[in-house]
DRENLORO-501178 format. One record per residue: residue in one letter; z, y, x of N, C-alpha, C in turn. Coordinates in Angstrom, 3 decimals. Last residue first. Layout:
N
code nZ nY nX caZ caY caX cZ cY cX
A Z Y X Z Y X Z Y X
...
% end
This chain:
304
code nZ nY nX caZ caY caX cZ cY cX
X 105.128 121.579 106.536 103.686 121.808 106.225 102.980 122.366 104.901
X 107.214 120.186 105.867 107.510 121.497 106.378 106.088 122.436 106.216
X 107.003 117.969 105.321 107.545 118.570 104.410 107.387 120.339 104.745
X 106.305 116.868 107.989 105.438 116.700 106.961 105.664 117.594 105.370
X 108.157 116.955 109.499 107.408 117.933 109.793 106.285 118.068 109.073
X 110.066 115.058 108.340 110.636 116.782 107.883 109.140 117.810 108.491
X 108.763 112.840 108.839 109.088 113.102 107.227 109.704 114.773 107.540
X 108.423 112.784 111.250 107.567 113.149 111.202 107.941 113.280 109.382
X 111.657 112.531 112.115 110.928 113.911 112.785 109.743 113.909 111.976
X 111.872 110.108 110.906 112.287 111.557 110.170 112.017 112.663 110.562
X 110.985 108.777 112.908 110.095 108.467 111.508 110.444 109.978 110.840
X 112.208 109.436 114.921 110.747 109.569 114.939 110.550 109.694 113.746
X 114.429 108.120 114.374 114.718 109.155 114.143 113.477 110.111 114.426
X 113.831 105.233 113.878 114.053 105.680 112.474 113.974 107.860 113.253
X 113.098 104.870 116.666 112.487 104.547 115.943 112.517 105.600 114.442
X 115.792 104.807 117.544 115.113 105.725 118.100 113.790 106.107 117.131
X 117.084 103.117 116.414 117.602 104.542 116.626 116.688 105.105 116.921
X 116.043 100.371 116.903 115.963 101.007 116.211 116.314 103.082 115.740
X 114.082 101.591 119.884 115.605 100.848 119.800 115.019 101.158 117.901
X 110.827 100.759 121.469 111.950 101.490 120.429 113.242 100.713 119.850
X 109.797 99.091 122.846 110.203 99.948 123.322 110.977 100.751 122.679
X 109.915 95.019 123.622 109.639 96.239 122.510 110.294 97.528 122.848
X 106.906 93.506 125.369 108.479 94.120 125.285 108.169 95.553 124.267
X 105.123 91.413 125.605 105.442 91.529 124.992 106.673 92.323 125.427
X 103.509 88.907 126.974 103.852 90.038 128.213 104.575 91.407 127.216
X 103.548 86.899 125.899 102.241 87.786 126.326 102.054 88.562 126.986
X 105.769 85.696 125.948 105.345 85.328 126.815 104.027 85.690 127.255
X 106.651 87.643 123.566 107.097 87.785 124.784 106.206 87.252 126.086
X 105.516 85.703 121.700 104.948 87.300 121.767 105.219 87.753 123.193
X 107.196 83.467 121.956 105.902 83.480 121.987 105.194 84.778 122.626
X 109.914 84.570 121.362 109.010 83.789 122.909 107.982 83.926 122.973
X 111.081 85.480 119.059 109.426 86.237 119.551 109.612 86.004 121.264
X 112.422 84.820 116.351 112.102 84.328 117.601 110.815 84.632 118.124
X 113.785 87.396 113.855 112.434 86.749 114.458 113.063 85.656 115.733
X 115.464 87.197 111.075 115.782 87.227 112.480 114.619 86.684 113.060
X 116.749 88.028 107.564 115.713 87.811 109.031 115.982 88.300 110.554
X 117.759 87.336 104.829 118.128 87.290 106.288 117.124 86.958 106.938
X 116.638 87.239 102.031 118.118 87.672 102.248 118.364 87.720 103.470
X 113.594 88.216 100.380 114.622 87.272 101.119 115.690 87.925 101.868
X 112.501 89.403 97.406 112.551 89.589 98.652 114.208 88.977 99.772
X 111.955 89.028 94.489 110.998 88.352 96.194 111.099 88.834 97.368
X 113.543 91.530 93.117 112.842 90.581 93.229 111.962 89.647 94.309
X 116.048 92.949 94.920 114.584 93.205 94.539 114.090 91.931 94.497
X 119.569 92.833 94.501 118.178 92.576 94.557 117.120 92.749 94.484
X 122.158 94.508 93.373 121.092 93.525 92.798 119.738 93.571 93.596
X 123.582 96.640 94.471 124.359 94.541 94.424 123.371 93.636 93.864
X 123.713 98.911 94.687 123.870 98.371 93.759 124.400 97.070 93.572
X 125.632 100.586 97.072 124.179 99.761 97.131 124.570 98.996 95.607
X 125.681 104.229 98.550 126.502 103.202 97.286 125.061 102.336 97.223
X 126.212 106.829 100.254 124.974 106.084 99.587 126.186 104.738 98.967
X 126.344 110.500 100.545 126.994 109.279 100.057 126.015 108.077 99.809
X 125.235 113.242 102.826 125.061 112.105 101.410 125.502 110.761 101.296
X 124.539 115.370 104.308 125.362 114.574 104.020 125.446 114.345 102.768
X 121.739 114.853 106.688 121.895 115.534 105.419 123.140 114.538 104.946
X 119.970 114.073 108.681 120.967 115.224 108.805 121.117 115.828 107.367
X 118.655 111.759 109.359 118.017 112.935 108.680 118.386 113.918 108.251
X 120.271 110.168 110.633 119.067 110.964 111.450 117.720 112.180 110.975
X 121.900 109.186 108.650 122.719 110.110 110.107 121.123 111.111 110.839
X 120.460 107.963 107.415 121.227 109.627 106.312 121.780 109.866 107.965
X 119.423 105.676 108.955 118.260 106.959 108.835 119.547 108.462 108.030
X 121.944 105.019 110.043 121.356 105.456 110.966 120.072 106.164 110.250
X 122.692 103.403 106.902 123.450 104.681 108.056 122.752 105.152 109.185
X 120.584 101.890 106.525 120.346 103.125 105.560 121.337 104.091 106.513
X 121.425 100.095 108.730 119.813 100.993 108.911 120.022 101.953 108.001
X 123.528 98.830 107.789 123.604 99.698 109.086 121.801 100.746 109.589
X 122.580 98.011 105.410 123.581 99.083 105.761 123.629 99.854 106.999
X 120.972 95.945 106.260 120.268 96.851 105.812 121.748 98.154 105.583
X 121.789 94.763 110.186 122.038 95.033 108.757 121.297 96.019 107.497
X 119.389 93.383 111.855 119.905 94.131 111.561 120.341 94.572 110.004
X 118.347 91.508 114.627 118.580 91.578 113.778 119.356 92.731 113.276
X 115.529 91.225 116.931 116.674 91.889 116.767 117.107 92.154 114.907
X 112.880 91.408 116.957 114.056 89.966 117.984 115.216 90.193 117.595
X 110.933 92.538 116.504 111.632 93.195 117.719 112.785 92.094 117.949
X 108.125 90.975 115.434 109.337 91.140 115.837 109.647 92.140 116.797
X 105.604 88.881 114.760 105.568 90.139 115.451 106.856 90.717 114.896
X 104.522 85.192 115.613 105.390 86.085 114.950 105.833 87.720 115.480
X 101.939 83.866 114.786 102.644 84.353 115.985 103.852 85.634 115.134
X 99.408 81.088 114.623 100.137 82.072 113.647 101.485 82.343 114.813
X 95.837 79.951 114.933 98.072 79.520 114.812 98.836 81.318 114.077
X 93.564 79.365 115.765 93.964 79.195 114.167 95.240 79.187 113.735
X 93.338 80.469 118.175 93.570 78.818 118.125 93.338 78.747 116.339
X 93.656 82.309 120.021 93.182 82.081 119.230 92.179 81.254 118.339
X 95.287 82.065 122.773 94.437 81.378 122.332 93.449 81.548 120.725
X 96.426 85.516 123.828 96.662 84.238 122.715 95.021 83.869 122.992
X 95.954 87.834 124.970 96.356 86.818 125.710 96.679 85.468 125.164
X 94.465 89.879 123.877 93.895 89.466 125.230 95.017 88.456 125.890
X 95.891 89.931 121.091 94.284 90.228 121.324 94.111 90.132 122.691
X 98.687 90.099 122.089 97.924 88.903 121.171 96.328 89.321 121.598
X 98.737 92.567 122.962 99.309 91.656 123.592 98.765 90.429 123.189
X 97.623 94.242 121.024 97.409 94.022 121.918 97.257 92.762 122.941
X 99.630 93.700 119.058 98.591 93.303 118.665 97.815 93.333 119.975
X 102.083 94.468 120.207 102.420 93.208 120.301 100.969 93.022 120.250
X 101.439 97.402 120.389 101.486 97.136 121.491 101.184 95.641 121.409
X 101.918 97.657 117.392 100.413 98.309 118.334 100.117 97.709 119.525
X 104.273 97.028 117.324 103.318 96.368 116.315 102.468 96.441 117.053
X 104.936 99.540 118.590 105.680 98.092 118.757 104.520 97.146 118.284
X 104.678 101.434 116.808 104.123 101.610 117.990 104.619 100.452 118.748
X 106.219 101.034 114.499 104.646 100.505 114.251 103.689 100.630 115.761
X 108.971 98.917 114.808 108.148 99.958 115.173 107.392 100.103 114.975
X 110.711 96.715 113.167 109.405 96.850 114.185 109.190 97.739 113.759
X 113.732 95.119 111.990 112.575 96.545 112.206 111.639 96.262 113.417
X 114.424 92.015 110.414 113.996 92.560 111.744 112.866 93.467 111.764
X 117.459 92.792 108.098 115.942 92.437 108.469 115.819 92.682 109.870
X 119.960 91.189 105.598 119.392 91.912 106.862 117.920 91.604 107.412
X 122.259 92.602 103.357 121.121 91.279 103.720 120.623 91.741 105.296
X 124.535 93.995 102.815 124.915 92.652 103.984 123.260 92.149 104.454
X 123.847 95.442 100.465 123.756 96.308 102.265 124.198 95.206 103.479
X 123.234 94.382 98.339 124.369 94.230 98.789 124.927 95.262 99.929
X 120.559 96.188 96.689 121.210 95.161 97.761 122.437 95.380 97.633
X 119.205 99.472 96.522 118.966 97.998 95.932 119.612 97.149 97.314
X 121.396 102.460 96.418 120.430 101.486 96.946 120.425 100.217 97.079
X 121.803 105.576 95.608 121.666 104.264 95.370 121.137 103.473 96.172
X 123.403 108.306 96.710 122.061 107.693 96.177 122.470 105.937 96.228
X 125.148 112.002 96.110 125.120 110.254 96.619 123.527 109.849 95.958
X 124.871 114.723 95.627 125.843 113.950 97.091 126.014 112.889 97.442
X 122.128 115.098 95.218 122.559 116.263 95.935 124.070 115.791 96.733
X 119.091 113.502 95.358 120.197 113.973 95.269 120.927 115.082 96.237
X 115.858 113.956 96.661 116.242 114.655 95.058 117.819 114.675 94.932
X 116.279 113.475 99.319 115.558 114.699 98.898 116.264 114.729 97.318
X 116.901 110.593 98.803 117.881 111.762 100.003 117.290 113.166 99.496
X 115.128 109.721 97.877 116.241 109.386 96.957 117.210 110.940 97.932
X 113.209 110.054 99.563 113.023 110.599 98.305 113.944 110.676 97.530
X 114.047 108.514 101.833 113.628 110.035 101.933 113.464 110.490 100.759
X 114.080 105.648 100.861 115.612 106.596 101.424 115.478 108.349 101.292
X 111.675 105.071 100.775 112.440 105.331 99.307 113.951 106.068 99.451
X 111.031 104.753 103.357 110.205 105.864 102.525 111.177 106.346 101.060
X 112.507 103.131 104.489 112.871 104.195 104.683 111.994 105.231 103.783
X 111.560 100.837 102.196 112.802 101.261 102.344 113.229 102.666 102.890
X 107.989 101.405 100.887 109.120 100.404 101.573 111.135 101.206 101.626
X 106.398 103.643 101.761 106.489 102.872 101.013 107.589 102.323 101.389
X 104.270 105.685 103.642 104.869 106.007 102.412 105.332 104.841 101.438
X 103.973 105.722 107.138 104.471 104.630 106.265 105.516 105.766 105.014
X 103.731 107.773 108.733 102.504 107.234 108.074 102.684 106.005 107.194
X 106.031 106.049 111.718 104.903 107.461 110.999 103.352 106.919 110.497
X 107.423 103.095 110.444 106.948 104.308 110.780 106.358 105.310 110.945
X 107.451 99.369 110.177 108.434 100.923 109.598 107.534 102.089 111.134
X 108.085 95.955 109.435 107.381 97.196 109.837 107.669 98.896 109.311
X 109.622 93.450 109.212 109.900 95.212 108.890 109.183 95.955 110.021
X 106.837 91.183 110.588 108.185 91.157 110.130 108.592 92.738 109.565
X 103.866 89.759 110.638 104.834 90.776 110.809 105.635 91.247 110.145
X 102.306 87.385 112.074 103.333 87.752 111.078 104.042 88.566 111.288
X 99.335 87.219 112.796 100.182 87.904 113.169 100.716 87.964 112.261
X 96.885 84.447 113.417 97.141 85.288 112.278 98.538 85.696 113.088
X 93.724 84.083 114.582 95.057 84.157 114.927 95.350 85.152 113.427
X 90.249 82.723 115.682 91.479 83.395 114.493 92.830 83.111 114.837
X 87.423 82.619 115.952 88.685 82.229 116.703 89.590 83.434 115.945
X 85.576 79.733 114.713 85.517 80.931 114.573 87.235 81.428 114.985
X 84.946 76.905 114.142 84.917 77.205 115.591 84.890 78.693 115.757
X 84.589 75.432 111.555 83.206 76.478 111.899 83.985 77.193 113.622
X 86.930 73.921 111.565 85.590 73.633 110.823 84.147 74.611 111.502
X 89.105 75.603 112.710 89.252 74.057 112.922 87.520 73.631 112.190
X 88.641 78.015 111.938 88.816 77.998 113.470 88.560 76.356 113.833
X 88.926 77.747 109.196 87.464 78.067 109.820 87.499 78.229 111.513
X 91.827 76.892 108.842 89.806 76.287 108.401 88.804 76.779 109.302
X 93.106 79.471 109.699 93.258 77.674 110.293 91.803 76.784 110.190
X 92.276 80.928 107.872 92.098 81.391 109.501 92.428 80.004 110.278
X 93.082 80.218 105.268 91.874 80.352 105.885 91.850 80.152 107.328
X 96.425 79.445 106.254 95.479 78.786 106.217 93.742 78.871 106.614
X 96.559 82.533 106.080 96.480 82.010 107.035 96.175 80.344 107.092
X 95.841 82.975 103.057 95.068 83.747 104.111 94.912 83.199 105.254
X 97.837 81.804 102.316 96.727 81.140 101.551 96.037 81.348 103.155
X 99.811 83.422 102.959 100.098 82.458 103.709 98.864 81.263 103.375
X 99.275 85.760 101.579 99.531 85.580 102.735 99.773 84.510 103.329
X 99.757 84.186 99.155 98.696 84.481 98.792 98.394 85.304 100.583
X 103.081 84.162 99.391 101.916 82.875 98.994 100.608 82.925 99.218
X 103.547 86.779 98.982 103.939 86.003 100.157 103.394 84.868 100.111
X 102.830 87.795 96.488 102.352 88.066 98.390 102.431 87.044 99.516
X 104.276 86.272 95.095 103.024 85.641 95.156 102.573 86.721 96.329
X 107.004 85.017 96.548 106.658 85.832 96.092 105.415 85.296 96.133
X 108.492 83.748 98.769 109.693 83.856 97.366 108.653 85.046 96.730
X 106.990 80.870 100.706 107.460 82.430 99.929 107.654 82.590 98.742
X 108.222 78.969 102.945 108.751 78.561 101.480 108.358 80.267 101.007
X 107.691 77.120 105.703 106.950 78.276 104.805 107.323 77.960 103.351
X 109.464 76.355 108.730 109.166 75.917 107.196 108.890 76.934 106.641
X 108.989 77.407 111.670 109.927 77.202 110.740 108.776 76.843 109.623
X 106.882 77.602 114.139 107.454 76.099 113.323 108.247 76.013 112.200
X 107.682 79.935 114.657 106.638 79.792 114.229 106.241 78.478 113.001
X 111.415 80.970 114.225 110.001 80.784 115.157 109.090 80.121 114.270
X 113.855 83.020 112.899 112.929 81.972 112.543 111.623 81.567 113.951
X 117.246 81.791 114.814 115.888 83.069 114.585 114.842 82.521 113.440
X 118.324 80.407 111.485 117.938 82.060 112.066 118.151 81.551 113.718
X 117.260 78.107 108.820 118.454 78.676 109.767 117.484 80.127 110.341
X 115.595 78.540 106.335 116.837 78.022 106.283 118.412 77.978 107.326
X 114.752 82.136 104.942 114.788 80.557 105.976 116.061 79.783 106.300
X 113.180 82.834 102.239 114.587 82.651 103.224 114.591 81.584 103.678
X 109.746 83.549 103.544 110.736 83.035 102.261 112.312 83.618 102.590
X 107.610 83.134 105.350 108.616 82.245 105.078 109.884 82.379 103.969
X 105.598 85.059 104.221 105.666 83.818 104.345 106.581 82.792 104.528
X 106.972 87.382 105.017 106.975 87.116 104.137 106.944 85.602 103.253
X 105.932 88.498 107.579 107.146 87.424 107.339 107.412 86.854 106.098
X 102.081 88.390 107.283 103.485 88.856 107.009 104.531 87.682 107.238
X 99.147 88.918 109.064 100.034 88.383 107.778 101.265 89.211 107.577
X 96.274 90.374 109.766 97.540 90.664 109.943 98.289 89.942 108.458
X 94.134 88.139 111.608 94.749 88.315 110.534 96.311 89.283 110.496
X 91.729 88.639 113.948 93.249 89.172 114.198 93.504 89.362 112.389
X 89.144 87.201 115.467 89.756 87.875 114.156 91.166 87.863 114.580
X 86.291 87.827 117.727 87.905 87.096 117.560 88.596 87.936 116.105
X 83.138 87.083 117.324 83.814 88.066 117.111 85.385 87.054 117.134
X 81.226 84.892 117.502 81.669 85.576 118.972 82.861 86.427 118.797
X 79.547 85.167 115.408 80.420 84.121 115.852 81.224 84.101 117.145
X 78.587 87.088 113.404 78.796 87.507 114.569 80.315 86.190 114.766
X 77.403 85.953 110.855 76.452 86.783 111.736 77.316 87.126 112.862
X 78.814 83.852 110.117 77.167 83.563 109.802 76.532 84.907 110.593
X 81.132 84.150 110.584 80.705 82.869 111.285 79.073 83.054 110.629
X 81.727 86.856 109.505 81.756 86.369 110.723 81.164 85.366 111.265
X 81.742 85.930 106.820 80.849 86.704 106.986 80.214 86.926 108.798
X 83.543 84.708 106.243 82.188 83.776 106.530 81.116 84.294 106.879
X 85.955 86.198 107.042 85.616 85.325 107.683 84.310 84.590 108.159
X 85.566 88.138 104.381 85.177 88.341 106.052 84.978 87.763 107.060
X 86.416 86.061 102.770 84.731 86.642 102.623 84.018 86.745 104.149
X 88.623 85.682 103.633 88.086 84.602 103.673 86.325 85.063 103.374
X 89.923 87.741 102.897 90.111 87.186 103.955 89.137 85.686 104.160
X 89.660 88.047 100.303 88.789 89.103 100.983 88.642 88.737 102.643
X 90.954 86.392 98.980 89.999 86.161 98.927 88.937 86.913 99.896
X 94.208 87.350 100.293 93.218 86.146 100.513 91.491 86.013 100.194
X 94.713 89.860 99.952 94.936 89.403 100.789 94.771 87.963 100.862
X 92.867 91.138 97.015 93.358 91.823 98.615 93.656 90.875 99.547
X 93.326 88.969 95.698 91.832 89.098 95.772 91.650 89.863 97.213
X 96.042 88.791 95.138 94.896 87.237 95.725 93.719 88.021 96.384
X 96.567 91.495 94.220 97.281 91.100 95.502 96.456 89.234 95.760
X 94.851 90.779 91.414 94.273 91.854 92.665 95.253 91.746 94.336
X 96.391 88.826 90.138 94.783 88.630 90.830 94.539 89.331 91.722
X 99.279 89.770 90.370 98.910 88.649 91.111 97.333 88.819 91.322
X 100.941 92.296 89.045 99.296 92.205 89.365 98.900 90.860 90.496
X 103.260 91.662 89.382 102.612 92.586 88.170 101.242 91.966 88.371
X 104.352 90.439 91.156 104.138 90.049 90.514 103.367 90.594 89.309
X 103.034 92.654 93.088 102.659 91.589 92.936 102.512 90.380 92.657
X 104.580 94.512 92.907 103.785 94.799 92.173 102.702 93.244 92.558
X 106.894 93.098 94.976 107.014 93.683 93.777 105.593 93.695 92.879
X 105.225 93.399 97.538 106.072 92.070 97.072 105.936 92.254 95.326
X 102.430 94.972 98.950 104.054 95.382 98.083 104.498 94.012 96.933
X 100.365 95.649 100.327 101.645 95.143 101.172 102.499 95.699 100.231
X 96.890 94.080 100.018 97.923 95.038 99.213 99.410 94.361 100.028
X 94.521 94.765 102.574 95.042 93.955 101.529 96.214 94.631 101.187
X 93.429 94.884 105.799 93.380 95.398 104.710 94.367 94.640 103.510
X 93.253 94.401 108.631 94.353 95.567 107.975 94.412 95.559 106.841
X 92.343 92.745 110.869 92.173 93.102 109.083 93.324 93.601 108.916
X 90.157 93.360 113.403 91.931 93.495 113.023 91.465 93.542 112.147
X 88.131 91.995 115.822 88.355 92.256 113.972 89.700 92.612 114.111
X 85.961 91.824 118.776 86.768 91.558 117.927 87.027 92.371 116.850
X 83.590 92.743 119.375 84.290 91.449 120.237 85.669 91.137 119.453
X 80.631 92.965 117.325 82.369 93.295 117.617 82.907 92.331 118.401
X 77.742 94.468 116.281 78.185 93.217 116.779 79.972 93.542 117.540
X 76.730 95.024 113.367 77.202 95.364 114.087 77.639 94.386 114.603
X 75.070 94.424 111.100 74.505 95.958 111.138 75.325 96.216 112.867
X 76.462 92.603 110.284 74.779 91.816 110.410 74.150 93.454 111.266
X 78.939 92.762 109.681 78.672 92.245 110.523 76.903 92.079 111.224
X 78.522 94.734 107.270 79.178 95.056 108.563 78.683 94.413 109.681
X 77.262 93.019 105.356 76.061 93.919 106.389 76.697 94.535 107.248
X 79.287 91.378 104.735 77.853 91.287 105.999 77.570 91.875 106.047
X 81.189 92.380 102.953 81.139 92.236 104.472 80.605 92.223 105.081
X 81.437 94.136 100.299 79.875 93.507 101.198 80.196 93.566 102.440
X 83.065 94.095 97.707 83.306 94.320 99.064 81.705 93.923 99.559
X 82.665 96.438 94.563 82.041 94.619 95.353 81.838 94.636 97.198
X 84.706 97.791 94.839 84.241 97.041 93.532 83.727 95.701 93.834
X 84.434 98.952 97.201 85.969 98.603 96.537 85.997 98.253 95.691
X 82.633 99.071 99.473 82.507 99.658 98.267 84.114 98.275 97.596
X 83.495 100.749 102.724 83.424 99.518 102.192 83.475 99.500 100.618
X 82.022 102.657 105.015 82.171 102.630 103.897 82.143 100.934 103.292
X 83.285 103.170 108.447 81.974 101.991 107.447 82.865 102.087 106.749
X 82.792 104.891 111.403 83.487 104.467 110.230 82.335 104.259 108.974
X 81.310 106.408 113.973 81.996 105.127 113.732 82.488 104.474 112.347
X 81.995 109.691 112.484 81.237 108.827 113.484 82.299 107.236 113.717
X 82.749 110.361 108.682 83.540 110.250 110.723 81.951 109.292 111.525
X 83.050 111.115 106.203 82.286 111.221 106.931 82.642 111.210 108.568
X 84.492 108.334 103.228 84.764 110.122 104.376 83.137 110.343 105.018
X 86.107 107.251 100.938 85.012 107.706 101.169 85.035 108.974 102.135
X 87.918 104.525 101.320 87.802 106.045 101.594 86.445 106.547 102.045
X 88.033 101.731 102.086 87.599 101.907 100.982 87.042 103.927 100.752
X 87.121 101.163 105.639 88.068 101.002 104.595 87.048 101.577 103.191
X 86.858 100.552 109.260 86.067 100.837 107.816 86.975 100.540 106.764
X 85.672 102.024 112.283 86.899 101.976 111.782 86.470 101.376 110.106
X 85.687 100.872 115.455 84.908 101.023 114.768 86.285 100.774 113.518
X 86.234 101.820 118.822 86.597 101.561 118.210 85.851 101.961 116.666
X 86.250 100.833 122.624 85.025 101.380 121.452 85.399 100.925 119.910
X 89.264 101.777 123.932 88.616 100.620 123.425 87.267 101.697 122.948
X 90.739 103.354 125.378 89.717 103.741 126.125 88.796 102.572 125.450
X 93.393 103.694 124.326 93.282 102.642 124.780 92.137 103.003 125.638
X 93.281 105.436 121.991 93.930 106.219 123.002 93.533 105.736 124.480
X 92.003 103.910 120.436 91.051 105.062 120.762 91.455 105.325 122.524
X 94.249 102.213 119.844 93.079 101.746 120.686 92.003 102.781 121.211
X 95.636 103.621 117.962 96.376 103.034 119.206 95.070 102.731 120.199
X 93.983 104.949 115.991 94.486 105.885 116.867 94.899 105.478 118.596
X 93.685 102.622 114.817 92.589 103.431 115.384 93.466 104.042 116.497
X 96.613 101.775 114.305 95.554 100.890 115.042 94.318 102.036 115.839
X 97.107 103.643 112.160 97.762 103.796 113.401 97.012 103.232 114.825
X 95.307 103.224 110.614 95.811 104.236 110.611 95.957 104.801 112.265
X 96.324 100.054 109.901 95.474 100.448 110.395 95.011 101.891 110.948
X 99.485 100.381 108.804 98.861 100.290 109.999 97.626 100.270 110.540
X 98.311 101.948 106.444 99.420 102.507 107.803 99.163 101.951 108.994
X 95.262 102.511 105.761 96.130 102.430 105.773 97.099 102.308 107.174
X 92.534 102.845 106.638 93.308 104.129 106.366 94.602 103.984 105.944
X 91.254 100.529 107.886 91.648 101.771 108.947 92.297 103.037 108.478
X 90.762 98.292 107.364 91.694 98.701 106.148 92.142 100.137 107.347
X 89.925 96.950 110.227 89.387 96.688 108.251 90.639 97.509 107.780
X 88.643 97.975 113.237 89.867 97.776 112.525 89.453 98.240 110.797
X 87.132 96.505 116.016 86.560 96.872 114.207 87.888 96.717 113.406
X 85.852 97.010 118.906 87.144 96.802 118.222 86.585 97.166 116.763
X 84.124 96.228 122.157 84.298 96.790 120.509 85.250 96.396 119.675
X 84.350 97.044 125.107 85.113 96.137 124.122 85.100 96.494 122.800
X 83.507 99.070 126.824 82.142 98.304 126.031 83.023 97.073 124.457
X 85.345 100.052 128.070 85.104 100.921 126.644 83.866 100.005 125.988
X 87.930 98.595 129.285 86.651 98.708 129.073 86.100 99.162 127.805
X 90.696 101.004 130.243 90.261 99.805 129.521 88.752 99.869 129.320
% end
């Protein structure tokens, strides 16, 4: 790959950004990394976490393109804290934006949204066109974001795509469902709990899936101001996922699902990923395969 292609992944210490570096390094991209973490690496921009200062990223560097990685990814604490989940995943989205169109108008942005945005949908697969109803202020305040990226592609001619991504899951992911499986599996000794019915269901993505789709989007979407849905296509019970991670983490344990809910979080997903597909899009991890990576890297992390 051409190494002159500069790449600038925002939030590079979280999961998926994390991963992003790593995916594009591998790539032969010129990859520029910047988050809140104060480190010392060649390439990587200190972003001050009090008062963001996008421009002088842009004014100090010129990028053929942006992944934003950054902003807060937890439904829950966002009803707790609505200003700071606005301020993470919209207002900051929109700084960077202007920050773009006043010093590097050339640069392509890659919003990473969420499924979230739609809520529960009313029928299944969902595709792009479905109706945006979110059952959360993430999910509102993600879908503010992608608006931005509509404005300023349609007003200032700045080329934006936003990526909805659906259950994201894997090495380097401390949060969410399989993360809370590993802790609940670690402290009991013959059963664990778990929020739901075990009927609702989601669509897992890989994060080496994710890596690939962003790709796929970054050299073959219009980046139009539209919005693309990032999927494995494939639906799946949350029962049948908590059984395939206690089968792949080899520990026998009873699990029992409470029956109640997590606040803002919707009852059935099923992507339609034509779109993604028609980028040239194929996903390589089964879920099986996927979850039993994730636990290779949760036992080699424990082991350490």
């Amino acid at each position: 790959m051409n190494k002159k292609f500069n790449i600038l992944i925002l939030g590079s210490e979280g999961f998926i950004g994390s991963n992003a570096v790593e995916y594009f390094l591998a790539k032969g991209f010129s990859v520029y990394s910047a988050d809140i973490v104060l480190k010392q690496e060649k390439d990587y921009i200190l972003i001050n976490p009090e008062r963001s200062d996008f421009s002088t990223i842009f004014i100090q560097h010129q990028f053929d393109a942006c992944i934003n990685a950054t902003g807060a990814a937890n439904v829950q604490l966002s009803f707790e804290y609505p200003s700071i989940d606005y301020i993470l995943n919209t207002a900051n989205v929109f700084e960077i934006l202007n920050s773009i169109r006043e010093h590097n108008p050339s640069c392509k942005f890659m919003n990473l949204s969420s499924a979230a945005v739609y809520g529960n949908p009313v029928e299944l697969p969902i595709n792009e066109n479905s109706m945006l109803k979110p059952l959360s202020p993430y999910g509102r305040h993600k879908m503010y974001s992608e608006q931005i990226c509509s404005e300023f592609y349609e007003y200032f001619g700045v080329q934006t795509i936003s990526a909805r991504i659906f259950s994201a899951y894997g090495r380097g992911l401390k949060k969410q469902l399989f993360w809370d499986l590993y802790k609940k599996v670690e402290a009991a000794d013959k059963e664990i709990e778990v929020f739901g019915t075990g009927k609702e269901t989601r669509d897992f993505i890989y994060i080496r899936d994710i890596l690939s789709a962003l790709e796929c989007i970054l050299f073959n979407s219009k980046f139009d101001g539209s919005a693309i849905n990032v999927a494995s296509g494939i639906e799946t019970t949350i029962k049948n996922a908590v059984e395939i991670f206690v089968k792949a983490y080899k520990k026998n344990i009873e699990v029992k699902f409470g029956g109640n809910p997590k606040i803002g979080d919707p009852l059935n997903w099923r992507a339609d990923i034509s779109l993604l597909n028609s980028f040239g899009f194929q996903a390589e991890f089964s879920l099986e395969r996927g979850i039993n990576d994730y636990c290779k890297w949760l036992q080699e992390g424990r082991l350490l």
